[in-house]
Residue, then its C-alpha position, 0 to 999 in steps of 0.5 A: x500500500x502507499x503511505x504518505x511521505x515526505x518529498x523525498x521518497x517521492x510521494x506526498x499528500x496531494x492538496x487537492x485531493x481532501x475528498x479522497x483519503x490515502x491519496x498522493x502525488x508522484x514527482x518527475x525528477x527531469x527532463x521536459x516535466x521536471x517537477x511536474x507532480x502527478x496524482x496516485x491513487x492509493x491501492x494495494x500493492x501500489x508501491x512507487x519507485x522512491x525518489x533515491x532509487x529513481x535518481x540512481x537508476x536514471x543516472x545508469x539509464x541517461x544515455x540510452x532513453x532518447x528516442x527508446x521504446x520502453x516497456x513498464x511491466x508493473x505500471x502502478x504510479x507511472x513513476x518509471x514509465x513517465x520518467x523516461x517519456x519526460x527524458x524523452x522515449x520515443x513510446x512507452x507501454x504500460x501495463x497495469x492490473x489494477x483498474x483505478x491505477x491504470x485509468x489514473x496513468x491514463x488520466x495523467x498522460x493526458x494532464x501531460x498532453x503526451x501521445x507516446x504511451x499505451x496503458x494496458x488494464x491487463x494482466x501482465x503475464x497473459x499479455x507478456x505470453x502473446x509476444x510482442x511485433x516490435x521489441x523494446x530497448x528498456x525494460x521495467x520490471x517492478x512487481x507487487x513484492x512477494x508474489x513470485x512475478x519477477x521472475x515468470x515476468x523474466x522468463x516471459x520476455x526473454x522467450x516471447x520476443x519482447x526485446x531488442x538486441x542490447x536492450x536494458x532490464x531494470x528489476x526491483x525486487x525485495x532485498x530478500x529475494x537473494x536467489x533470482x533466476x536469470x537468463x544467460x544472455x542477460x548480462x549483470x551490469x549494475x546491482x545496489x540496495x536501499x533497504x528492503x529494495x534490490x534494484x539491478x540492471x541487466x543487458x540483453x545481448x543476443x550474442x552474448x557479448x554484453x558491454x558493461x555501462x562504464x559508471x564506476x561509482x554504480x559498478x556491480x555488487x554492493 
């Protein structure tokens, strides 16, 4: 569930929201909507990427967003998917379980005037099982914690074509979640811990010969 935080943690009390208990605001930290905070509705399962872990992984990502195709398997506040649109990906895909989450992200594309997404109100693994006509560069992989999706949710991509040669799979997992099947063309590049998160950044490369991201302040293991 989503608890009200400070600013921080990137999620606050939304001031015009007092008829509605429990909800909040996420924060775009850069790009063309820099500071532009976003309603979130609070539902269960619906845990955004906080504003330091976010900060960390678009620093890994800054490189490679522009004119990317993304795809956020666990849509929930949008923090992810919106984030690299304002840093401007060329299209995102966005799938959602959860109704009022998924009608929320569309309701703040809009607020956003953006056309370069698609929200799903779908469940992630049927939709990952049809496979996809065109790959995607960046992948996010954030699931509800402890409800075995992170992994199904990597075996899914990696056998149903969803991924561009050399594309980029961010995972946040519960930190303890030490064991995490992963496929062999999916190189490690960057792994950190902030507590009860572990969030890592893999590369897929269909001939096995994956260049780490040259960041030594972020390298592998923590």
């Amino acid at each position: 569930m989503v608890k009200n935080r400070t600013v921080k943690n990137n999620v606050t009390k939304s001031p015009t929201a007092k008829n509605k208990p429990g909800s909040g605001q996420v924060r775009i930290i850069a790009g063309q909507w820099r500071s532009r905070r976003l309603p979130i509705q609070d539902l269960e399962g619906l845990r955004p990427t906080t504003d330091r872990v976010r900060e960390t992984l678009f620093n890994w990502l800054a490189n490679d967003l522009v004119n990317a195709r993304v795809l956020d398997c666990f849509g929930g506040s949008g923090a992810l998917a919106l984030e690299a649109l304002s840093r401007y990906a060329s299209f995102a895909k966005i799938i959602e379980l959860q109704r009022g989450a998924a009608m929320q992200l569309k309701e703040n594309l809009q607020t956003l005037k953006c056309d370069k997404a698609e929200v799903l109100n779908a469940d992630t693994l049927v939709v990952l099982q049809r496979g996809c006509e065109q790959g995607f560069d960046v992948v996010f992989i954030d699931p509800p914690f402890r409800k075995g999706l992170a992994e199904k949710t990597i075996q899914l991509l990696d056998t149903q074509a969803w991924l561009n040669d050399g594309a980029l799979i961010y995972v946040e997992i519960e930190s303890e979640l030490t064991q995490l099947a992963i496929p062999s063309c999916w190189h490690a590049l960057k792994e950190k811990n902030a507590g009860q998160v572990s969030y890592r950044l893999y590369q897929y490369q269909a001939d096995n010969t994956a260049e780490p991201i040259e960041d030594e302040s972020h390298a592998l293991a923590d």
